[in-house]
C-alpha positions, -999 to 999 in steps of 0.1 A, spaced: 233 -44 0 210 -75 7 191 -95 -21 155 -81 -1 164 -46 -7 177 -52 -45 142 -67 -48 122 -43 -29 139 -14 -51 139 -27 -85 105 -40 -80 95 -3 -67 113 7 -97 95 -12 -125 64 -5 -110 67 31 -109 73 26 -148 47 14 -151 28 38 -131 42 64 -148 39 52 -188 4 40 -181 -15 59 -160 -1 94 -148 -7 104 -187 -43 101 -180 -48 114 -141 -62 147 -157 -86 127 -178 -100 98 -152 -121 109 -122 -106 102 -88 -131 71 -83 -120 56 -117 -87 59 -103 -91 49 -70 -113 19 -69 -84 -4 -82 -59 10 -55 -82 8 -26 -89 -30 -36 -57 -40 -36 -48 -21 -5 -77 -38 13 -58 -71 7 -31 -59 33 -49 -82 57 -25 -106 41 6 -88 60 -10 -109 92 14 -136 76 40 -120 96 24 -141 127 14 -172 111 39 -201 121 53 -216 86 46 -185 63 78 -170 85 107 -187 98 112 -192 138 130 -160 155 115 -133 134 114 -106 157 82 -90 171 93 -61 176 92 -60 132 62 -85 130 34 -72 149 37 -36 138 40 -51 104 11 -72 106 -13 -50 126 -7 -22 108 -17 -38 77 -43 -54 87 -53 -14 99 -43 -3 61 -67 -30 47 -95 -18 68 -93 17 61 -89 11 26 -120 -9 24 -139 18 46 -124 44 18 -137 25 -7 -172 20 2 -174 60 11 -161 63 -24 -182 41 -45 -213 58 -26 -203 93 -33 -200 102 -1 -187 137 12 -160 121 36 -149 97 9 -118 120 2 -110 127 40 -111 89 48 -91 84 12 -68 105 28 -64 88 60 -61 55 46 -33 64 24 -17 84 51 -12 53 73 -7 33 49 23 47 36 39 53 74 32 17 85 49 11 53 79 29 53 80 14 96 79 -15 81 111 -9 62 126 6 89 120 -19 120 130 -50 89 166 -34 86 168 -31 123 155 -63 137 172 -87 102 137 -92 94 146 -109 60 166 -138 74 129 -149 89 109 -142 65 104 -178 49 75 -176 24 66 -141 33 93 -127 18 74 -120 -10 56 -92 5 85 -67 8 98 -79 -22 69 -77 -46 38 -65 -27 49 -32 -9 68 -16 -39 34 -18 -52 18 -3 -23 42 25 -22 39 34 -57 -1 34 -56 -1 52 -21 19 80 -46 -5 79 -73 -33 79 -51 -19 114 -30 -12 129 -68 -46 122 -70 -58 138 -37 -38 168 -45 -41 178 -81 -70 155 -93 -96 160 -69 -109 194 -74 -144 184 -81 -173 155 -69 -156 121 -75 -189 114 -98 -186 143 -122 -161 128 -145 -158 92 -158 
């Protein structure tokens, strides 16, 4: 097993402990905008994964075949979470279809991401970016859950209607 994975699962790890001591508890008690607006702001910082293509924040040789994907498709993530948001902070009747969407490709171009890193040895190149897959998509993966328990069992009503 490689250092990158060890940090990409304990990382996942502890934040799911966190997840899971400080905010599931209260899902039934928060409405899904209250719960949402923090996600969907840090997912609209994805734009950030764009480091994959930016000489000096990853070493020379890491493949494109893992770095475009990556970057476009959070760059895509960070868009759609920011379209989300606005839709949800308005009240809007497509906020929870576009809430969906956003979380739906967000958690495939994450788990691609994984995927085409193992095959193309995307860690050896990461340089300075290596702290996205080691610290900033376990968070992403654990909010992309708490946002579909959300979706699924929380959302049963006008994201206003509870505070």
């Amino acid at each position: 097993m490689n250092i990158l994975t060890v940090n990409l699962l304990f990382s996942t790890f502890v934040f799911w402990q966190a997840a899971r001591i400080y905010l599931l508890p209260r899902l039934a008690d928060l409405s899904p905008q209250t719960v949402l607006t923090p996600i969907l702001l840090l997912h609209a910082l994805r734009h950030l994964g764009l480091m994959f293509l930016a000489p000096g924040a990853t070493y020379p040789g890491i493949a494109a075949e893992f770095a475009y994907p990556a970057a476009f498709g959070d760059l895509t993530a960070a868009i759609l979470a920011l379209l989300a948001l606005f839709a949800l902070r308005r009240n809007s009747s497509f906020s929870r279809t576009l809430v969906w969407i956003f979380s739906i490709e967000g958690t495939l171009d994450l788990i691609a991401a994984i995927i085409l890193a193992t095959i193309h040895d995307a860690p050896a190149y990461m340089g300075p970016a290596y702290w996205i897959p080691a610290f900033w998509v376990p968070a992403l993966l654990v909010t992309h859950f708490v946002t579909f328990v959300v979706l699924a069992k929380h959302w049963t009503e006008p994201a206003d209607a509870r505070s």
